[in-house]
Backbone as CSV, one residue per row, in Angstrom:
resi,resn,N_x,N_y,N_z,CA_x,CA_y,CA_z,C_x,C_y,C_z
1,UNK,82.827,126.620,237.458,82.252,126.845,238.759,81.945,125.492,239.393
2,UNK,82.450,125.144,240.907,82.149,123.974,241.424,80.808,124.137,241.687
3,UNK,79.800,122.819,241.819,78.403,122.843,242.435,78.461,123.196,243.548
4,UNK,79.262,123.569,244.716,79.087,124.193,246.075,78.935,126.083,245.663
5,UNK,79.382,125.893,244.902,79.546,127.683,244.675,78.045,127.672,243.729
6,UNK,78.173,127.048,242.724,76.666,127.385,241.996,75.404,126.948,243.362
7,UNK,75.407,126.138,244.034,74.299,125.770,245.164,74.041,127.545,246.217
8,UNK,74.798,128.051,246.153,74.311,129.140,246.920,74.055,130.660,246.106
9,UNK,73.848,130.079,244.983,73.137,131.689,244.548,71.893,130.896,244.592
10,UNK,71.030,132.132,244.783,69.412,132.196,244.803,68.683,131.662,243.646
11,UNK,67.458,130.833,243.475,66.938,129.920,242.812,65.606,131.275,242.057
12,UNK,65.331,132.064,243.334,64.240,132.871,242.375,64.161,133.946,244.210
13,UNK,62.722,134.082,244.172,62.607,134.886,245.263,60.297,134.919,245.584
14,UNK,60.486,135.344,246.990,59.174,135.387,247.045,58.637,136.654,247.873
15,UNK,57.239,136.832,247.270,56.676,137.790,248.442,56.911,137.498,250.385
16,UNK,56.879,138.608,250.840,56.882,138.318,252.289,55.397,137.281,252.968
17,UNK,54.634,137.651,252.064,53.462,137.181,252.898,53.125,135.643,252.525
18,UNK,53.793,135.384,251.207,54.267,133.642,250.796,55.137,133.203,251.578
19,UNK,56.363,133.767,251.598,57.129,133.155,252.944,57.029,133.598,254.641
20,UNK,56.220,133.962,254.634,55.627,133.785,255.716,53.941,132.391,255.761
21,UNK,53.453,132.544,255.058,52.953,131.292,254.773,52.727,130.242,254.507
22,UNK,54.114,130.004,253.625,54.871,128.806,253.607,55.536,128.112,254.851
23,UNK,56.712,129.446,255.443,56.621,128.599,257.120,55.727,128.279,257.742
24,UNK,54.518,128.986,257.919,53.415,128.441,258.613,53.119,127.285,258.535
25,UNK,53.380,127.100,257.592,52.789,125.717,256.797,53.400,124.642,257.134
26,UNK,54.402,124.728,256.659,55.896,123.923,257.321,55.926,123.411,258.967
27,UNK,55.613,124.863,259.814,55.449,124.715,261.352,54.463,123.412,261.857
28,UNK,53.173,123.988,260.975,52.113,123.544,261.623,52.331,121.710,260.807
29,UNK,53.154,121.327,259.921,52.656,120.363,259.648,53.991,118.756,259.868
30,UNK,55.000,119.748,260.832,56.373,119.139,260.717,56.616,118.856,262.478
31,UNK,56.489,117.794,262.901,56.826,117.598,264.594,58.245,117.793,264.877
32,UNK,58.290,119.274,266.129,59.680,119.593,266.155,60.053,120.919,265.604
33,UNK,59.439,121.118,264.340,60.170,122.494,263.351,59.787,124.162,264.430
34,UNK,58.164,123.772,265.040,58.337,125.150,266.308,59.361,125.268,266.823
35,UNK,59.353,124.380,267.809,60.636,124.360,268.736,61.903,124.461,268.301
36,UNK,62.585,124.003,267.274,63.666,124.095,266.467,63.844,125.418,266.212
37,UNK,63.104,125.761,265.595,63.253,127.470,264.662,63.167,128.146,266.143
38,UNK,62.262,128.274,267.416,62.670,128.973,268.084,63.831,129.201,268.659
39,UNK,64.581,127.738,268.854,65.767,128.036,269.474,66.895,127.784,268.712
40,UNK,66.857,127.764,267.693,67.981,128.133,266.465,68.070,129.893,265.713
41,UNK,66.955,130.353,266.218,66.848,131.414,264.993,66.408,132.673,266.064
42,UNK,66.552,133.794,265.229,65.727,134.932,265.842,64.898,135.360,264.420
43,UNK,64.444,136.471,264.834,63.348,136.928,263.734,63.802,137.483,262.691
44,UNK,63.859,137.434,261.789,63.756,138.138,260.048,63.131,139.447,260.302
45,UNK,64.038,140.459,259.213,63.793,141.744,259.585,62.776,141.930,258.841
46,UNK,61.953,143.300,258.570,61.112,143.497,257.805,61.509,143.676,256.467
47,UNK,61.366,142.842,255.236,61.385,143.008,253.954,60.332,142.830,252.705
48,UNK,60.217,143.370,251.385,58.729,143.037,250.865,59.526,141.705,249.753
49,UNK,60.595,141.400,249.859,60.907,139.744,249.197,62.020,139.208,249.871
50,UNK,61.838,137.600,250.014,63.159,136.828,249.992,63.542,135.818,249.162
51,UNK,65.124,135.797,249.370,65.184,135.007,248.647,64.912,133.054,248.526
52,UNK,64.918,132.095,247.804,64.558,130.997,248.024,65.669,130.564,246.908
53,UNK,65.652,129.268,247.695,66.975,128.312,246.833,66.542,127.322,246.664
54,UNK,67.175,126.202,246.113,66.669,125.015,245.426,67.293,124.321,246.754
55,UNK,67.029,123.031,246.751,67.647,122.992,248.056,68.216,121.278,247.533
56,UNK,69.587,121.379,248.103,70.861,120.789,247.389,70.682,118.940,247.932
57,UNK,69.923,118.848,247.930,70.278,117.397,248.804,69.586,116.327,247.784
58,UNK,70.539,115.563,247.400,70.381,114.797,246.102,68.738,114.095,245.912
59,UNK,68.099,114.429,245.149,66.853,113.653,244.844,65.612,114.426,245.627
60,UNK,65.641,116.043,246.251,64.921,116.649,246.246,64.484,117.525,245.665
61,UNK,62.904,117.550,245.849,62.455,118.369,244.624,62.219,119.692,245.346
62,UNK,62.743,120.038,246.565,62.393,121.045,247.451,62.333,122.567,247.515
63,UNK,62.527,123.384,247.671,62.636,124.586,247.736,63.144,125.609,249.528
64,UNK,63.924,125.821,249.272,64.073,126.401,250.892,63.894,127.677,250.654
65,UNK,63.176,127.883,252.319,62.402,129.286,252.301,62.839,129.968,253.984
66,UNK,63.303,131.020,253.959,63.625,132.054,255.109,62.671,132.080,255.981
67,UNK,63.631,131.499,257.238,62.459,131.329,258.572,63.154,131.957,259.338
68,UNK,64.451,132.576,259.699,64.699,133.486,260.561,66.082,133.600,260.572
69,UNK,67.186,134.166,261.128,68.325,134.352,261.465,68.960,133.228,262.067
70,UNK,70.307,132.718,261.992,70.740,131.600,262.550,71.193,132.587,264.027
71,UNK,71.180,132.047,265.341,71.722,132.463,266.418,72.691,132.560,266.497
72,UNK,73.464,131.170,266.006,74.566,131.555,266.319,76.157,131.884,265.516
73,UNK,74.959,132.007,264.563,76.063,132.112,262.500,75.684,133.617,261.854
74,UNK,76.466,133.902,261.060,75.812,135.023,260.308,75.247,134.721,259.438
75,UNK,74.212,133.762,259.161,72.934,133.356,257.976,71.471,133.330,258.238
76,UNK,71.382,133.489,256.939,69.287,133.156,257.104,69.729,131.478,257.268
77,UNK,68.709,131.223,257.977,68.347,129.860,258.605,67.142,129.351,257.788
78,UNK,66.839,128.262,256.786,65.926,127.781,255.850,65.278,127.181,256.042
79,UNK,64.230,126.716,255.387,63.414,125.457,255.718,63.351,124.330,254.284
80,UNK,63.583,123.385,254.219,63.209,122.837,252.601,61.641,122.107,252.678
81,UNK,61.239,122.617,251.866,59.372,122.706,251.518,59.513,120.942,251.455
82,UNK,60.295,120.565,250.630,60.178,119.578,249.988,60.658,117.848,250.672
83,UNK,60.911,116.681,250.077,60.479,115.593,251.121,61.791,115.356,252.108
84,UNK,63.296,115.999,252.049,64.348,116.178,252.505,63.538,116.517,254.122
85,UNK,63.071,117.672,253.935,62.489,118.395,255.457,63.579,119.214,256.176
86,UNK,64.797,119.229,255.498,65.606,119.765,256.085,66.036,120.913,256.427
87,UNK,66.637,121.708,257.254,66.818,122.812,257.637,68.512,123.027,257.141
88,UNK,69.011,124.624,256.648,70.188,124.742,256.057,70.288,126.043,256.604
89,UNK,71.475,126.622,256.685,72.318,127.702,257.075,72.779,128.631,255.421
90,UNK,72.227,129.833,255.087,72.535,130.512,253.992,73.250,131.771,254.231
């Protein structure tokens, strides 16, 4: 299996009300990530888990977490917790 194919299965998974608190978290503490996620994403449907991935970018210890629908892709749109900060298409 190449590492692009192992990078997109799921790392584990979380309650809704962790990833929803985790973005919060993310929002409130990242200049830019409001505005970004609004106009990149629409809303996440109602579910009681999602999934979370490790998040691929060499020398992070991060975790990406479901912040909404990509607009204009068919993916969840991510956030990485960790010092990357980066946003990914799943």
């Amino acid at each position: 299996m190449t590492s692009n194919v192992g990078q997109n299965y799921p790392y584990s998974s979380e309650p809704e009300a962790v990833r929803a608190a985790k973005i919060a978290e993310l929002v409130a503490s990242r200049d830019g990530l409001a505005e970004k996620l609004a106009s990149e994403t629409s809303p996440l449907d109602e579910n009681e888990r999602w999934w979370i991935w490790k998040c691929p970018t060499p020398g992070c210890p991060g975790f990406l977490h479901a912040a909404g629908y990509a607009r204009d892709r068919h993916a969840v749109y991510v956030v990485c917790d960790g010092t990357c900060a980066r946003t990914f298409l799943r």
